[in-house]
C-alpha positions in Angstrom: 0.0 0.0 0.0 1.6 3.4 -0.7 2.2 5.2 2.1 0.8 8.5 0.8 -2.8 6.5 0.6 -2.6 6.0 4.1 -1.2 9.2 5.6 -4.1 11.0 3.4 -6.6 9.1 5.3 -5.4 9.3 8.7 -5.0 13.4 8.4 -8.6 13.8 6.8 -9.8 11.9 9.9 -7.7 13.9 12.9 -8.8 17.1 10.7 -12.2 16.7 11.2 -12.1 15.3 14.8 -9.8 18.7 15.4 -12.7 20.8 13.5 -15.2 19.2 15.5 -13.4 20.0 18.9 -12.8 24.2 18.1 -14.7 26.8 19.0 -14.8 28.1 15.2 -17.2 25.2 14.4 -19.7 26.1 17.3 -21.2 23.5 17.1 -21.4 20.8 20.1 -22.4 17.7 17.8 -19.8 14.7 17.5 -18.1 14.2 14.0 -20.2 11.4 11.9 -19.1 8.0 12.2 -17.4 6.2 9.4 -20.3 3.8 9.1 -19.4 0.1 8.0 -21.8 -2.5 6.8 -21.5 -6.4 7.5 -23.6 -7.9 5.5 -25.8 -11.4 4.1 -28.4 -11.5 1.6 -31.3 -14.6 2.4 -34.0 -15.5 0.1 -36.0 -18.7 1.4 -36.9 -21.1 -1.9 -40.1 -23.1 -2.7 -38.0 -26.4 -2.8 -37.8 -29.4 0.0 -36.8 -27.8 3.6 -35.1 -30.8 4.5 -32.9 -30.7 1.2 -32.5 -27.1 0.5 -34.1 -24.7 3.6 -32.5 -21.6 4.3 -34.7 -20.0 7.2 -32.7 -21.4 9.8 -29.4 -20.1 7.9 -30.5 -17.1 9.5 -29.3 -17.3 13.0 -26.0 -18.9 13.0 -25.1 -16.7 10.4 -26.1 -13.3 12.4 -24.9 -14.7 15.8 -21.2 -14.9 13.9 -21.8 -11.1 12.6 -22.9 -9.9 16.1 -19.6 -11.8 17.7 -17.5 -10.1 15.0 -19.3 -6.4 15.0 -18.6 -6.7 19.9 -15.0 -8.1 19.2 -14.5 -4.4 17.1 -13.0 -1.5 18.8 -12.6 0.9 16.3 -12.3 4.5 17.1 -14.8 6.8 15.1 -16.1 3.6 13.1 -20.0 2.9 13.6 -20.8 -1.3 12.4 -24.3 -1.9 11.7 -25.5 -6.0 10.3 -27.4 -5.8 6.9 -30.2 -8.5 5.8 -30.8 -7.9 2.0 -34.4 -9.4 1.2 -36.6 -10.1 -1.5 -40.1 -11.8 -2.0 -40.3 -14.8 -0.7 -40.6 -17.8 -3.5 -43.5 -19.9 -3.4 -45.6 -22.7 -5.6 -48.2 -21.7 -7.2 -50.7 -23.0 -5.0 -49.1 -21.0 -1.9 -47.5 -24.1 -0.3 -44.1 -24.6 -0.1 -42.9 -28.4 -0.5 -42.4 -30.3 2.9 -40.3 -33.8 3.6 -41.8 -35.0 6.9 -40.4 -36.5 9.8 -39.2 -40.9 8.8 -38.8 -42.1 12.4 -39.0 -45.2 11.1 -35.8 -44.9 9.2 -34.1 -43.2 12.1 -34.1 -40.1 9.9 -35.1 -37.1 11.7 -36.1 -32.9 9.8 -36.2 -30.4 12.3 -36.7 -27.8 8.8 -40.2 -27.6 7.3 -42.1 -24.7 5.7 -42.3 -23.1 9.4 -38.4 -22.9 9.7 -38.6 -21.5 6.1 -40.2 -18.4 6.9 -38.0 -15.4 7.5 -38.0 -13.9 11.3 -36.3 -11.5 11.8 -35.9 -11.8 15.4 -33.2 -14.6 14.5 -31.1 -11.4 13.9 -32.0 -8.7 16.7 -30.5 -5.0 15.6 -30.4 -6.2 12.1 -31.4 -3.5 9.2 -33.5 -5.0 6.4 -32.1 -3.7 2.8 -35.3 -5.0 0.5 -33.9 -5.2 -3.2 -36.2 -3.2 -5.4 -38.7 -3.9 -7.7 -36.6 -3.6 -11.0 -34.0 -5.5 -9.8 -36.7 -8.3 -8.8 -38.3 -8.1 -11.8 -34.8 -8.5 -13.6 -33.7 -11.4 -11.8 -37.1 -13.0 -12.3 -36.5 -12.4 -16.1 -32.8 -13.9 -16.2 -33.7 -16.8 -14.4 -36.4 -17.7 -16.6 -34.4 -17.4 -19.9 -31.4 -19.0 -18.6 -33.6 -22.3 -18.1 -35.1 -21.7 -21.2 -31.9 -21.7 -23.0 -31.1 -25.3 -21.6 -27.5 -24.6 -21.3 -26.5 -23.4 -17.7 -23.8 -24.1 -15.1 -25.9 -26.3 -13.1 -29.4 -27.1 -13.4 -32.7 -25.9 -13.7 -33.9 -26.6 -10.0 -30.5 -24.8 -8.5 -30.9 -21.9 -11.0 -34.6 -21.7 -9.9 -33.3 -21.6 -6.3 -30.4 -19.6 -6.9 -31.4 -16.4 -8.9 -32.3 -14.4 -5.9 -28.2 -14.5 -5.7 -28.8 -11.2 -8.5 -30.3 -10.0 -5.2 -26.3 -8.8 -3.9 -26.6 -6.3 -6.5 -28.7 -4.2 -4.4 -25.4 -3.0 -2.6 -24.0 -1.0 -4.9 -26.6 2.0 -4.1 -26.2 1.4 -0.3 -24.3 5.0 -0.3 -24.9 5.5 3.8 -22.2 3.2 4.3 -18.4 3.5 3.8 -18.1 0.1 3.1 -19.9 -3.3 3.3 -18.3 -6.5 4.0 -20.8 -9.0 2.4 -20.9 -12.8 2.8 -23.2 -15.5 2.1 -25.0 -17.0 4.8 -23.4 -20.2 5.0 -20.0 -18.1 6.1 -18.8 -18.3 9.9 -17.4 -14.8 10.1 -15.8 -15.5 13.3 -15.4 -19.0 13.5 -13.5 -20.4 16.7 -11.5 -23.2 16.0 -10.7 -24.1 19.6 -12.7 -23.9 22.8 -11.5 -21.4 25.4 -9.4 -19.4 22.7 -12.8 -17.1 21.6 -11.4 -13.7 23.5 -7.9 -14.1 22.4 -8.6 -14.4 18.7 -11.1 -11.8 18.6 -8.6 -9.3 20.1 -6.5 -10.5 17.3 -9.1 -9.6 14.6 -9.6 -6.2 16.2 -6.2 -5.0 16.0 -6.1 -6.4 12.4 -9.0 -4.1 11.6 -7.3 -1.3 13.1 -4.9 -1.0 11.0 -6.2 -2.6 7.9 -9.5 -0.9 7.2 -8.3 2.6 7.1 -5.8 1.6 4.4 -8.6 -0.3 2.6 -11.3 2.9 2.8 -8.1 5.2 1.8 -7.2 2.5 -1.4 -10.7 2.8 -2.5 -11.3 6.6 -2.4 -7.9 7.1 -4.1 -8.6 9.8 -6.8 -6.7 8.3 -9.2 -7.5 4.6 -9.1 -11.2 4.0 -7.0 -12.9 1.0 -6.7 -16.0 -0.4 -5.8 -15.4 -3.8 -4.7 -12.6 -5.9 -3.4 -12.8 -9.8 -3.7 -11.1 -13.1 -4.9 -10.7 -16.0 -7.5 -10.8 -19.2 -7.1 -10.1 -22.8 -9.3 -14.0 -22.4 -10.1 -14.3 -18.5 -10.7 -12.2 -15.5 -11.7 -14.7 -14.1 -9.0 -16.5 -15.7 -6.3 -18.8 -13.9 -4.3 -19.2 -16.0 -1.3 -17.0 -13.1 0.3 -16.6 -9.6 -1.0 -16.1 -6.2 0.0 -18.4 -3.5 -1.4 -17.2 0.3 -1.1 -20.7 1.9 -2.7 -20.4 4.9 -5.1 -21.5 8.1 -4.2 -24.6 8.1 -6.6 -26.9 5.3 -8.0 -25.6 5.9 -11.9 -23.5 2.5 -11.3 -27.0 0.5 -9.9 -28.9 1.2 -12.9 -26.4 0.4 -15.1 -26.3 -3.2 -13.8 -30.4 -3.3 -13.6 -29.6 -2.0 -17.2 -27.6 -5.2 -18.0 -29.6 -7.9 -16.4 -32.6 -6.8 -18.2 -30.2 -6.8 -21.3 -30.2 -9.7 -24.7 -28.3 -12.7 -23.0 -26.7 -16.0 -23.9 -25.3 -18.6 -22.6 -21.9 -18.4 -24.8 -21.6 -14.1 -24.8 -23.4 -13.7 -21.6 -24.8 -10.5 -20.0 -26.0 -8.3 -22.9 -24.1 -10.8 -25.3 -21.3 -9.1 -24.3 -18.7 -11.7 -25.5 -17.4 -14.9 -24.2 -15.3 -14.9 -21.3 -12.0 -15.4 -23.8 -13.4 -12.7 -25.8 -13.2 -10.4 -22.7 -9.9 -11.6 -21.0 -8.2 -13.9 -23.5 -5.9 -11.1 -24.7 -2.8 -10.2 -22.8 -2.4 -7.1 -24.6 -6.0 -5.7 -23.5 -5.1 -4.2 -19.5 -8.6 -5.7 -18.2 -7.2 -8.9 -18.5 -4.8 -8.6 -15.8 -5.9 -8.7 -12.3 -5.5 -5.7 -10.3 -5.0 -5.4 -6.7 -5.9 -2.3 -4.0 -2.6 -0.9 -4.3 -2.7 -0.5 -8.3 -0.4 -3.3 -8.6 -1.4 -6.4 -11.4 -0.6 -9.9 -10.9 -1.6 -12.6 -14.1 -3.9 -13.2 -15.9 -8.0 -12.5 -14.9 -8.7 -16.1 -16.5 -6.1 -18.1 -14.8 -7.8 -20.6 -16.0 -8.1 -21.9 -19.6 -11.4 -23.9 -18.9 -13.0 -20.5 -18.0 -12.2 -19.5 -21.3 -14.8 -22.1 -22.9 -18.2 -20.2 -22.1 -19.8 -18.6 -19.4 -21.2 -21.8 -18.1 -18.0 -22.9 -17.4 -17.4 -19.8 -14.5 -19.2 -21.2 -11.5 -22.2 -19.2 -11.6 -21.3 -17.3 -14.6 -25.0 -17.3 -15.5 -26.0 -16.0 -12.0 -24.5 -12.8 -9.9 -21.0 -14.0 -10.7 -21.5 -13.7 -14.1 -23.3 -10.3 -13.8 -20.4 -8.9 -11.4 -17.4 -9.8 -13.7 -19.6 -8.0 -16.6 -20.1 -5.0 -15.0 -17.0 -4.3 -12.9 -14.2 -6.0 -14.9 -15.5 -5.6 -18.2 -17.7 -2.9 -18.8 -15.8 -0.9 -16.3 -12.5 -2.9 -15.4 -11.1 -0.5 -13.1 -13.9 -0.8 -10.7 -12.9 -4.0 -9.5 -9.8 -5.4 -7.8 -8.2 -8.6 -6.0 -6.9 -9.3 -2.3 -3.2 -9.2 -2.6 -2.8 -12.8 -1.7 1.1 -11.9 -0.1 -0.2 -10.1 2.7 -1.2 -12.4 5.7 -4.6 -12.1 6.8 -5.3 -12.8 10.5 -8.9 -12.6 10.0 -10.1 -15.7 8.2 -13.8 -17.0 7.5 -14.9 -20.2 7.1 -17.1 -20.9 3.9 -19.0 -24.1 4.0 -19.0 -24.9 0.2 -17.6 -29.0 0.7 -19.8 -32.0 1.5 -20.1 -35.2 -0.6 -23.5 -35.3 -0.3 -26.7 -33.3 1.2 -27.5 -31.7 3.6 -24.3 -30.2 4.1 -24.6 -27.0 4.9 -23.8 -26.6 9.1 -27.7 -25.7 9.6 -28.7 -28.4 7.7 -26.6 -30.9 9.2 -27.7 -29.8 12.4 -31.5 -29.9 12.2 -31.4 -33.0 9.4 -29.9 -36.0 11.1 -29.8 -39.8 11.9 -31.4 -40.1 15.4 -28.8 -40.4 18.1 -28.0 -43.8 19.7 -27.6 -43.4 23.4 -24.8 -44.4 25.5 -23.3 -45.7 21.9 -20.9 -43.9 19.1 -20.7 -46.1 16.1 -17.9 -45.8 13.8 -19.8 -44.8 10.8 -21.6 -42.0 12.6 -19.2 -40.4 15.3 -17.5 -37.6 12.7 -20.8 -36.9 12.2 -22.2 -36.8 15.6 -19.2 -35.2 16.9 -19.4 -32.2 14.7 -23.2 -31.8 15.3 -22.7 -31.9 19.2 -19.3 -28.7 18.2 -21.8 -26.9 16.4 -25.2 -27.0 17.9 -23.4 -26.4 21.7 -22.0 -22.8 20.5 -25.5 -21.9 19.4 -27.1 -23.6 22.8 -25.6 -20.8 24.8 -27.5 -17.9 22.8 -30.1 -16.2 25.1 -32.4 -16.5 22.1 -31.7 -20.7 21.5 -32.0 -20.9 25.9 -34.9 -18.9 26.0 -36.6 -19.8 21.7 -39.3 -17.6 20.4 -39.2 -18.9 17.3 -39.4 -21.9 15.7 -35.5 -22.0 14.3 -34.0 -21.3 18.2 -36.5 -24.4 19.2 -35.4 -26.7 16.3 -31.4 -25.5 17.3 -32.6 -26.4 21.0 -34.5 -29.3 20.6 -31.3 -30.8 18.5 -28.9 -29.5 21.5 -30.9 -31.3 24.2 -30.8 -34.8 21.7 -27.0 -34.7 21.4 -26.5 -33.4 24.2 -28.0 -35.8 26.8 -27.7 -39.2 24.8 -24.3 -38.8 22.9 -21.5 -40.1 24.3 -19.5 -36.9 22.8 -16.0 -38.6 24.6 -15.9 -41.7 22.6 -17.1 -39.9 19.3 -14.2 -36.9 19.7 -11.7 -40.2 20.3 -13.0 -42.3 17.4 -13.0 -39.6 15.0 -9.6 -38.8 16.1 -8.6 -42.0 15.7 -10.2 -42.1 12.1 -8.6 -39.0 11.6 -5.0 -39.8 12.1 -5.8 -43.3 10.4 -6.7 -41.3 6.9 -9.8 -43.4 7.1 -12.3 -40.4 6.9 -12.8 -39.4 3.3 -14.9 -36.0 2.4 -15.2 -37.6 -1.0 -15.5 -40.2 -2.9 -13.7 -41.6 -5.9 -16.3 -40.1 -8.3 -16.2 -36.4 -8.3 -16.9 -33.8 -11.3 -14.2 -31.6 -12.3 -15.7 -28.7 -10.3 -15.7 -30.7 -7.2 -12.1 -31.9 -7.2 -11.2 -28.0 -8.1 -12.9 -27.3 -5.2 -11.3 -29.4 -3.0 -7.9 -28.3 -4.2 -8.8 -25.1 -2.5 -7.1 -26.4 1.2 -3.4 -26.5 1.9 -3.9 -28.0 5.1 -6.1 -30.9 5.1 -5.8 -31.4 8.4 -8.0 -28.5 8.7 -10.7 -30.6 7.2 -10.0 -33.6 8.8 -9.1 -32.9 12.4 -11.1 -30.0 14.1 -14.7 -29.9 14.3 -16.9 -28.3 13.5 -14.9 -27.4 10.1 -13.8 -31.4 8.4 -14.7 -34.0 6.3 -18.6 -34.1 5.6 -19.4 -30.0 6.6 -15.9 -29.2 5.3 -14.7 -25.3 4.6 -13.1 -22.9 2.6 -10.9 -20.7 4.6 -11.5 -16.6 3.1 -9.0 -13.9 4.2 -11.0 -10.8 5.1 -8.1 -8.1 4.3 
């Protein structure tokens, strides 16, 4: 970062703290807050609870964003948590689709169109950003042509769940804030990844923020080089948006421009507004956009590190969804607008992203509320990893006021899976066995057949003992690690 960004921020902040404090400004009101956004985006879906349900994702996710917004202790920096909405999706008869209970089977759902249903006390404080009509009415569109042209990057049922991911636009006219620190709501933004060591890492994530958000907020309101969001590639994007920063612009020009292009002629080979395929775009080392750009102005290879992304816009995870849309409009139509983490700096803040899992329900919610009954006084081998990361998850959400004390029906299905594995689990010999397993190499997060996109996926983790080893974050709920700066 050059140093003349950062001294430039750090005097425009003691000048008007000093302004503030004179007599001259007679005036006895405090300077404004920098104000800061951390933020999801939930959108509940008309497809099996059980399976797919997203309610519950609710929260976990904002009890995370409420540990990270108290472990901040930023002077002069205000940190509100963001919800964005839209409508919520239904069949056409008004009934959303329900899996029941198979006791029989030893299966037991917790999730069902109840749990589905958005409250909003799940997230006390939060502020509700409803995208708008146009936008809605965009994403509606997309969806429906990107079925009707039969070729997508997934399938017709996850595009018909997925669309309201266009919905993460919305952020770009959110102008109150300085910036927003978005990430989907299957992210742990403050994940603890041992017992006892929650204060001690939080005060690390603090100071981290300290310094590291003023030189971010400084990078981005550079004169000569602004940007609007700050994010990272991946083996199955050039941009993923799982986690992202968004620094909104000053005026709503740059929303309606990307209303403009979802409501634009599209394709599955050229993409939004049949602006090209992705080689088209970023094939040409000659042509500047094609080099990815960090904070500091600095460009490091190629933006398609990837030759298979170079094959059609169904080949970019979610090129056809709000990937697709954000590389179009911030590294095409205007490539300056968006930049790259400069993966040689050392982040100590790190999220985890639960994106592994051989098979559903994966997610952490989902494994919680959507599980084989629990054997008392018994941990068999083919269930303890299992178990054992159910009991590390659900006992972190059991100490919430809200889960002790549930007024809704998510904090009683988070409590009434607590009190299961908590009273009839032998949690000691399920922590041994998986251990055992564990060190043995004998627990697999996948099997031999994987798609191409799965094993890139995987390749994500250095460390596999992170996905192996320490609950709640292996084998079949397994993570992606995200530096935040």
């Amino acid at each position: 970062m050059k140093p003349i960004i950062l001294t430039s921020l750090f005097s425009a902040l003691a000048t008007t703290q000093v302004a503030a404090a004179t007599p001259a400004s007679r005036s006895t009101k405090r300077a404004p807050a920098t104000r800061i956004g951390i933020a999801t985006m939930l959108a509940p879906n008309d497809q099996d609870p059980c399976m797919h349900g997203m309610g519950c994702a609710l929260l976990p996710w904002c009890a995370s964003a409420q540990r990270l917004r108290d472990a901040l202790t930023l002077a002069a920096v205000s940190v509100d948590i963001l919800l964005v909405l839209g409508e919520d999706a239904k069949d056409k008869d008004g009934a959303k689709k329900q899996k029941s209970k198979d006791s029989a089977r030893g299966f037991i759902c917790l999730m069902s169109n109840a749990t589905d249903e958005v409250d909003m006390r799940d997230c006390p404080g939060v502020r509700r950003i409803h995208a708008g009509a146009q936008l809605r009415r965009a994403a509606a569109l997309h969806e429906k042509r990107v079925i009707r042209s039969g070729v997508m990057s997934y399938n017709p049922a996850y595009i018909r769940r997925m669309s309201k991911v266009l919905f993460k636009w919305e952020l770009m006219r959110q102008s109150d804030y300085a910036a927003i620190l978005f990430s989907d709501v299957d992210v742990d933004l403050l994940p603890v990844f041992e017992r006892g060591s929650d204060a001690a890492e939080a005060e690390k994530v603090s100071r981290e923020w300290e310094v590291r958000l003023p030189e971010l907020l400084a990078a981005a309101r550079h004169p000569d080089t602004p940007f609007n969001l700050l994010g990272y590639g991946d083996l199955t994007s050039p941009w993923v948006a799982g986690l992202f920063w968004v620094f909104p612009p000053p005026t709503e020009a740059l929303y309606w421009q990307g209303v403009r292009m979802l409501n634009a002629p599209w394709n599955a080979t050229h993409g939004f507004n049949r602006s090209g395929t992705p080689r088209q775009l970023w094939g040409t080392p000659a042509v500047p956009k094609t080099l990815r750009r960090h904070a500091d102005g600095t460009t490091a290879g190629p933006l398609l590190d990837r030759a298979f992304f170079g094959r059609g816009w169904p080949r970019i995870d979610c090129g056809d969804l709000e990937q697709g849309l954000f590389l179009n409009m911030l590294w095409n139509r205007s490539p300056q607008l968006g930049v790259f983490f400069d993966n040689h700096k050392k982040s100590r803040h790190r999220v985890a992203h639960y994106v592994r899992g051989p098979k559903n329900p994966k997610k952490p919610w989902r494994r919680a509320l959507t599980y084989e009954a629990v054997r008392e006084g018994r941990c068999p081998t083919n269930q303890a990893y299992s178990d054992w990361m159910r009991h590390f998850y659900l006992s972190s959400l059991a100490e919430l006021p809200l889960v002790q004390r549930p007024v809704t029906v998510c904090a009683r299905a988070f409590k009434q899976a607590y009190s299961e594995v908590g009273t009839r689990l032998n949690t000691t010999s399920c922590q041994s066995t998986s251990i055992k397993l564990c060190k043995a190499r004998k627990l697999r997060s996948q099997g031999p057949r994987i798609s191409a996109r799965r094993r890139a996926m995987n390749g994500l983790s250095k460390n596999p003992s992170e996905l192996t080893c320490h609950p709640p974050f292996g084998g079949l709920g397994g993570h992606d690690l995200l530096s935040v700066f």
